[in-house]
N, C-alpha and C positions, 0 to 999 in steps of 0.2 A: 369453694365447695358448697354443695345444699345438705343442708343440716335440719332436721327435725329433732326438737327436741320437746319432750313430756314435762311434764311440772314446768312451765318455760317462767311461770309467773312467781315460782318461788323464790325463797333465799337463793340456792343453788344458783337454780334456771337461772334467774337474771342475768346474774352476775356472767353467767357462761355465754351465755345470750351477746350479752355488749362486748364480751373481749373476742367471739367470733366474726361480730357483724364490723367491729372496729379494725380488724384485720382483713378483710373483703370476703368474709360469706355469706353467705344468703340464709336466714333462718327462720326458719316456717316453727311456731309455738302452737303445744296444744295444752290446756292446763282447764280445768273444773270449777276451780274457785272454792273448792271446796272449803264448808263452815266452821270446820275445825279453827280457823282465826278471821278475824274480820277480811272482807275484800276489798275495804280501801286498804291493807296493808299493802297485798298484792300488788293493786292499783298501785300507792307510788311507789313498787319495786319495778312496772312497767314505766314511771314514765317518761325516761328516756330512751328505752326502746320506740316507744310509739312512736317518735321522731324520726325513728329510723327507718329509712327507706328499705333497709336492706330485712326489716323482719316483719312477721306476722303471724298472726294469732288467730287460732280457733279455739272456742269456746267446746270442753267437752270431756267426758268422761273416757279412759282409758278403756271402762267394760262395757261402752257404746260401739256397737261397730259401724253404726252410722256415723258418730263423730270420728272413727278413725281412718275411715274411706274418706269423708270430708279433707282430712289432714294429710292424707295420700294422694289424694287424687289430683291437686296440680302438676307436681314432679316427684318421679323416684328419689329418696332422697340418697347420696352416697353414703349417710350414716345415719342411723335413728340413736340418740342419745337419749337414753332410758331413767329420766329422774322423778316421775310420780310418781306416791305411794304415799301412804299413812304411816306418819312418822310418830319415834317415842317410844321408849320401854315402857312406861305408868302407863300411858293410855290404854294400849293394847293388854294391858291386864283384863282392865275394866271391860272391854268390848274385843274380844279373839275373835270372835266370827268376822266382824266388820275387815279387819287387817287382813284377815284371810279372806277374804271375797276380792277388799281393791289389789290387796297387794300381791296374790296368786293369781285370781282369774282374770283381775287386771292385764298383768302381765303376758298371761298366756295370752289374750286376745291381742295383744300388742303384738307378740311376736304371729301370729299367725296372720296379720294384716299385714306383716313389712316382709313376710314370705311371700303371702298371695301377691306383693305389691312390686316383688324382683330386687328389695332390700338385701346385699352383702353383707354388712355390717352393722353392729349392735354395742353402742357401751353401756354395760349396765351399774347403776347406782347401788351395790352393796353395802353393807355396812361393817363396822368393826363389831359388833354387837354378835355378828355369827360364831366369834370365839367366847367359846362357853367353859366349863365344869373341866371336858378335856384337853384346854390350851394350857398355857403358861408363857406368862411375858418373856423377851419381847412376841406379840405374835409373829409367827408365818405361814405362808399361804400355802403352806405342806401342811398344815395341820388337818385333822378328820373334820372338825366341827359338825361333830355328832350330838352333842349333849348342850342346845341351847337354853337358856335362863327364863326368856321369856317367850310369848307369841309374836311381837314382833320379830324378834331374832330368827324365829322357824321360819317366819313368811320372806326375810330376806333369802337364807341357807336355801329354801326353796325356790326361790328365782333363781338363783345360782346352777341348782339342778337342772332347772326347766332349758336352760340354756345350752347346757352342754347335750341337751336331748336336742336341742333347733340346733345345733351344730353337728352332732355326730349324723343325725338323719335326712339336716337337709342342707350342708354345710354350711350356715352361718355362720360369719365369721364372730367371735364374742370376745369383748373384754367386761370382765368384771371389777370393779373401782369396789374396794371396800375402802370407805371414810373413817377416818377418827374423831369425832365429837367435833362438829365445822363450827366455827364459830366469826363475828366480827358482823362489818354493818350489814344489816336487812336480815340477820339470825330474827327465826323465831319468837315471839313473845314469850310463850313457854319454857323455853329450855333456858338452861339456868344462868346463864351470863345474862342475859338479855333479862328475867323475871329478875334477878339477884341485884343490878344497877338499880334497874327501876325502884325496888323497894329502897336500896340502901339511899338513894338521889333522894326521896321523899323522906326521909328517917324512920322508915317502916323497920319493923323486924324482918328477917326473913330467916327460916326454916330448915335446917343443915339435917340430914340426915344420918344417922351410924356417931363416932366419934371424930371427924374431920381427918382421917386420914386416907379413905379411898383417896385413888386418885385417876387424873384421864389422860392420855394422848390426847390435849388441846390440839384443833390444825386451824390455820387464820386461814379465808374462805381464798385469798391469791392464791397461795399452795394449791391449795385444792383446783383449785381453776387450770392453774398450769397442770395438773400432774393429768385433769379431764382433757385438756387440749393435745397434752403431747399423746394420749391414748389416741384419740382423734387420728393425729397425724402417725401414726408408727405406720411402716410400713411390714406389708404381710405378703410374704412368698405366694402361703395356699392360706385358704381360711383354717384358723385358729380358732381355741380356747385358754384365753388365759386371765387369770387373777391377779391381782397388783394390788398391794396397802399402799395409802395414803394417809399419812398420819405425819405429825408434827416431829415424831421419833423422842418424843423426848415428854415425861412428867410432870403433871402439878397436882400436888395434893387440894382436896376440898377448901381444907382450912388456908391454903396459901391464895388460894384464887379469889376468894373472899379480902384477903391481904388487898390481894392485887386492885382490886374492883375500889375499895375503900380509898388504896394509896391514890389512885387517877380519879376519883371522884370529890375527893379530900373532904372524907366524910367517915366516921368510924362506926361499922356494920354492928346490926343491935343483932346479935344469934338467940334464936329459940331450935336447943336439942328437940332432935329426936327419934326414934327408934328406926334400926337401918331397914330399908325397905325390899321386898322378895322380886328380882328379877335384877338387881343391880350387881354389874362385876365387882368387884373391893378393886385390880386395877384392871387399865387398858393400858399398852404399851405395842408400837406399831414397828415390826422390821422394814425397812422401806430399802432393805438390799436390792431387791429384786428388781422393783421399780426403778431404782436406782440404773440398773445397769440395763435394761429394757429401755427405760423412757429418759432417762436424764433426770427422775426427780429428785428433785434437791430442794423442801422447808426452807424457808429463809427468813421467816417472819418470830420473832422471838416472841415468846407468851408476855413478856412487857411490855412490848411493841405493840402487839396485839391488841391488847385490854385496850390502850391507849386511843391505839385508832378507833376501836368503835365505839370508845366512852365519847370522844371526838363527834362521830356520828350523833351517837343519843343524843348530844345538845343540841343539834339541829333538829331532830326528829319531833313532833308535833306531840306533846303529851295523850296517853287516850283519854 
């Protein structure tokens, strides 16, 4: 297949990147670099791509329409995989408009290129963050998620909208991927596995919020890879819309993952409380019935498993 995919130079992207191109597709990358983390991180999340014959990269903004003509314009792609956006509940406190500029009219431009450009198909990067105020664990994909927590969450809930409007009126066909908290090697600096080793690896404190009992749908980033791939590959009568969790199915409280991080680091976590912060769920907890019997997905990677491998990773990885 030819595959376009957005954010190509992220966490995500990458990883999605090499298990397509290593199977024989073709993967054309558009991704920003945006400053939110350094671009050597980026950098060595490409560089085995670079290698690859089979991908390539355009440097460019999602709400460029010149950079999205750029990334069209070789070939129609049979799927545009939809993974940039401004990611984070915190951040998006701090800056709503910015999330809502990339993550909205990003979007909308995206889909209105891969329209103009004779694109069928669309899978988009939702999150589990869309279940809000009116959910209750485990989620599912029946639920309203009317009442989100933070601005990020709106600006996901709203791509999800915008979708089912490029389907009903121009039949796109859409899959929506909502995520559970992805984690493992080339995660984020920020988010908390990844910020929570680093400090404990140094014998830094780090910073627990609430009383350590929230807790999250961990998913180790393979899961997640396979449940994006087998979305890729479903097949579709007439163009559709539909939604699918992808999540680990299964819990770890705050105070256990901290456990976890200390036990594979063989180091004991210095905690400074502190008071619980406004846009966070108390849990995440993902139904993955659905996807289950749609796509074959099936988590296979254990939250010990996990930790392990990308504590694994971090020793290799070059300190900042």
């Amino acid at each position: 297949m030819y595959i376009l995919i957005t954010g190509a130079a992220g966490f995500i992207g990458s990883h999605l990147a090499e298990r397509l191109c290593a199977r024989g597709d073709t993967v054309v990358g558009l991704d920003n670099f945006d400053p939110f983390y350094g671009r050597e991180i980026k950098e060595a999340n490409l560089a085995a791509l670079r290698r690859e014959p089979r991908f390539s990269l355009y440097e460019g903004d999602i709400r460029d329409a010149a950079a999205l003509e750029r990334a069209f314009a070789p070939q129609v792609p049979q799927v545009v995989v939809h993974l940039a956006a401004l990611a984070g509940v915190r951040p998006s406190l701090e800056n709503p408009a910015r999330y809502a500029d990339v993550n909205v009219t990003g979007t909308q431009r995206l889909v209105d290129a891969a329209v103009a450009h004779g694109v069928r198909r669309l899978v988009f990067a939702s999150s589990s963050s869309v279940y809000g105020l009116d959910s209750q664990p485990p989620f599912k994909e029946s639920d309203a998620c009317l009442q989100p927590v933070s601005p990020y969450a709106s600006t996901k809930r709203a791509g999800e909208l915008m979708l089912f409007v490029a389907h009903h009126l121009q039949a796109l066909d859409v899959t929506c991927l909502r995520f559970f908290t992805v984690f493992g090697p080339r995660q984020r600096p920020d988010l908390a596995i990844h910020k929570f080793a680093r400090l404990i690896a140094a014998g830094r404190p780090i910073e627990l919020y609430g009383d350590g009992s929230s807790s999250r749908d961990y998913t180790f980033i393979d899961d997640i890879v396979d449940g994006v791939v087998a979305s890729i590959d479903e097949a579709a009568a007439a163009p559709g819309y539909r939604i699918y969790n992808l999540g680990g199915s299964r819990t770890t409280t705050l105070l256990r993952l901290v456990e976890l991080l200390g036990e594979a680091l063989g180091k004991t976590p210095q905690i400074v409380w502190r008071p619980e912060q406004p846009g966070d769920m108390k849990r995440t907890l993902a139904d993955v019935g659905l996807s289950a019997r749609a796509l074959g997905y099936a988590p296979h990677v254990s939250m010990e498993d996990g930790i392990r491998r990308f504590v694994d990773w971090l020793d290799c990885v070059p300190k900042p």
